[in-house]
N, C-alpha and C positions, 0 to 999 in steps of 0.2 A: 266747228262747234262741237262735232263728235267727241275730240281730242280733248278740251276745253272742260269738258264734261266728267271725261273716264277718271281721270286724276284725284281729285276727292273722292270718289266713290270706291278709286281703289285704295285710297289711303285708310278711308271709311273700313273699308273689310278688311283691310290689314290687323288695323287697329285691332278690331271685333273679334280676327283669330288670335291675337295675341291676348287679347283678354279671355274668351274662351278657354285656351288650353292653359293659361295662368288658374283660372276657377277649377280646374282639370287634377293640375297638380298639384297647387298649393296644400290644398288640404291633407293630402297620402305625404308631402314632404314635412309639413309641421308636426302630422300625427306620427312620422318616424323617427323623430327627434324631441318627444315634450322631454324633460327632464323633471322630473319628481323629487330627487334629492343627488346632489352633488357635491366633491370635496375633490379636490388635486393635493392638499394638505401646505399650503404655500401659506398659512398662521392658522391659527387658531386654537380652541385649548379643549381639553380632555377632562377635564373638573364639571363638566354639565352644561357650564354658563352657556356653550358654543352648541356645536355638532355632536358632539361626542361626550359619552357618558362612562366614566372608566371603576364599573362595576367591583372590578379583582385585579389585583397588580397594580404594576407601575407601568404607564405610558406616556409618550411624548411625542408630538408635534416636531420632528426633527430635520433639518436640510429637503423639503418636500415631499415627506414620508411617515406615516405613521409608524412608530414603531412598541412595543413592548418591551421594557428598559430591565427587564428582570426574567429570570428564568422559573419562577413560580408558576403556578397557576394562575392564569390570566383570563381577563373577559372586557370584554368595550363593546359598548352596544350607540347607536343611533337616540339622541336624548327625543323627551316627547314634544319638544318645538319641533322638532326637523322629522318627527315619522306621525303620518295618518292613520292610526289603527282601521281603519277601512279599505286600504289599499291593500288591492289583491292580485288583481294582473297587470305584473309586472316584472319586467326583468332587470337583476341585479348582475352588473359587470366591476370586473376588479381587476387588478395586476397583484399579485405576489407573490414572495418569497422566502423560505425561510432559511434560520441558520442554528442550525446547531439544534439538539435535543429531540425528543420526539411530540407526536402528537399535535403540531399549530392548526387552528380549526378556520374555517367559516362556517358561521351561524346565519339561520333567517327563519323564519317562523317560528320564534323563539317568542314564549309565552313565559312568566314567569313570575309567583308572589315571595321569590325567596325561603319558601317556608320546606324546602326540600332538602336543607342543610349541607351535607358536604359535596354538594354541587359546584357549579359556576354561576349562582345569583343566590349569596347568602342574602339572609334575613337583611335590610334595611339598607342595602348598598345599592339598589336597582333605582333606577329612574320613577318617578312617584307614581304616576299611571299604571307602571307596568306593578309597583309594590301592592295597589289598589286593585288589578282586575282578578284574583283571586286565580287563575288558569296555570296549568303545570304541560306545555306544550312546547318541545324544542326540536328543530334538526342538526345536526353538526355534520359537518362534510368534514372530514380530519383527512388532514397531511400525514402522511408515515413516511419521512426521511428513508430514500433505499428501497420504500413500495410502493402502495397502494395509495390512492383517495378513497377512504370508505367513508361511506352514509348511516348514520344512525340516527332512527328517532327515536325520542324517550318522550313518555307520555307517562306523566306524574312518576318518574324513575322507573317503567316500566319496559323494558327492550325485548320482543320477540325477534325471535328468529330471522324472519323475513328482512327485518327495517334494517340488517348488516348487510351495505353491499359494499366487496370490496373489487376495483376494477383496473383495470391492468394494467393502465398508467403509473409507473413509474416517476417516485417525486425525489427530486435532487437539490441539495444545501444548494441555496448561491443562483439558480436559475428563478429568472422572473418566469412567472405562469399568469395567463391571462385565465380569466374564470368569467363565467357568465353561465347565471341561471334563470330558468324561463318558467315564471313560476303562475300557476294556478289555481281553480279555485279546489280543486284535488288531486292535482296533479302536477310535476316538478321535471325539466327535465336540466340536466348539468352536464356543462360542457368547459376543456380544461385543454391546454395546447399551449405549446411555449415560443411559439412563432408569432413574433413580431409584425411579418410581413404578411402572411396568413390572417392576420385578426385585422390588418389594415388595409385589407383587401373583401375584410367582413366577412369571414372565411374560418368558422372556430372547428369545420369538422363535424363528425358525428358527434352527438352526444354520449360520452362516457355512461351514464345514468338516465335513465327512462321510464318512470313510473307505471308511463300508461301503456310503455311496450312488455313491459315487463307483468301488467296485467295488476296492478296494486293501486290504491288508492289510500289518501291521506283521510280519513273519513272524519275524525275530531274535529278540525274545525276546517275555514272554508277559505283558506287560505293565507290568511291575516299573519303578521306577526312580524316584530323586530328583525332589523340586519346586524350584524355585527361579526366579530371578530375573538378569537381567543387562544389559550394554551393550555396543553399540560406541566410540561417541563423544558418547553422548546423557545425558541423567540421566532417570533414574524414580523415582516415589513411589508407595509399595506402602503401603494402609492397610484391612488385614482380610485375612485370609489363613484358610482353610477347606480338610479336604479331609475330607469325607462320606463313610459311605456311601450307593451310588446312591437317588436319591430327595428326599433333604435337601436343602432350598434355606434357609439360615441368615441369607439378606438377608430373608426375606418377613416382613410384617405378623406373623403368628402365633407365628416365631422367635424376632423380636427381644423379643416379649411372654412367650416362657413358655421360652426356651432355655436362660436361663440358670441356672435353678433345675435343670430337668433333665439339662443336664450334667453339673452338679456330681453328681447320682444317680447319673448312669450313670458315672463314673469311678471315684466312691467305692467300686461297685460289684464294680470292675475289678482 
């Protein structure tokens, strides 16, 4: 009767720690993988109607890759279907690379009423929210083929001193670079590595750039602002485009193996 007995009661608590440490996990694994906005670039169009808003220049949707079709001055920002001006923390990851020219940027907390002229968001070519919210707030991370990644913010075309960091990473034509930034409600920090196996390992390194190490703070606004992409005279190729919340790294081994079923939950959801 002992025997008869023990068997349900141990299937009974089996059960109970399986679900237990299911309520345990679940939670810290959904909330390490929401996705906020997503592109691998596999169709879509740069005219507005889609994802993408292509402010200055010429861009294209090409072989699973965003690319810049001209060597002008370029700019593509995140149309206002696909960004919530209220998101704040959160991390934005990318792959890319550039070829030829100097100067290919990423952008994010990028503010802008076009009315700043020979910018990268002339008067009436911006996504109509951003034409509407009257703010002159941008940061460009630039590429220097042969250098640096520097940081610059302009606030209504104004650059002190401080907002140039240029950092010791070495950027090369032809090499993909994974980017991911970790962005706050004053604080930013950026991280930049050309390993493959390292970012799939969820492994980006120290961060290159450090706001809050570095003792500075973004004080204008409170984190808010457009992603995007751009140039001065150079071309870029953008291929995978992520922006998280904090925690999520959607290049690693375990992502690319089990993300895509669970995105689809967590939207359907939404």
């Amino acid at each position: 009767m002992y025997k008869t007995n023990r068997l349900p009661k141990l299937v009974l608590f089996a059960a109970i720690a399986v679900l237990a440490s299911f309520s345990l996990v679940a939670p810290s694994f959904v909330q390490a993988i929401e996705i906020l906005f997503e592109d691998n670039f596999k169709g879509g169009k740069t005219d507005g109607s889609g994802k993408w808003h292509a402010a200055l220049g010429k861009w294209a949707i090409q072989a699973g890759e965003l690319r810049n079709t001209s060597a002008d001055k370029s700019l593509i920002l995140v149309t206002d279907a696909h960004w919530d001006p209220e998101w704040v923390d959160y991390w934005f990851y990318s792959k890319v690379s550039i070829s030829g020219g100097t100067q290919p940027a990423i952008v994010w907390r990028f503010h802008s009423d076009g009315s700043q002229g020979g910018n990268f968001s002339p008067a009436g070519s911006l996504p109509k929210r951003m034409q509407e919210s009257g703010r002159r707030h941008m940061i460009y991370w630039w590429f220097k083929q042969g250098g640096g990644a520097v940081v610059q913010r302009d606030i209504r075309t104004i650059v002190k001193p401080w907002d140039i960091t240029e950092t010791k990473t070495k950027i090369n034509a032809g090499v993909d670079y994974y980017i991911k930034i970790e962005n706050a409600a004053k604080i930013y920090k950026l991280y930049l590595t050309d390993s493959a196996g390292a970012v799939a390992a969820g492994n980006f390194g120290d961060p290159i750039v450090d706001l809050e190490a570095l003792g500075k703070k973004d004080i204008n606004i409170k984190g808010q602002g457009r992603i995007g992409f751009g140039t001065v005279d150079g071309k870029i190729t953008v291929d995978d485009v992520f922006v998280t919340t904090p925690e999520g790294n959607p290049f690693s081994v375990e992502a690319k193996g089990k993300l895509a079923t669970v995105w689809g939950e967590l939207k359907a959801g939404q």
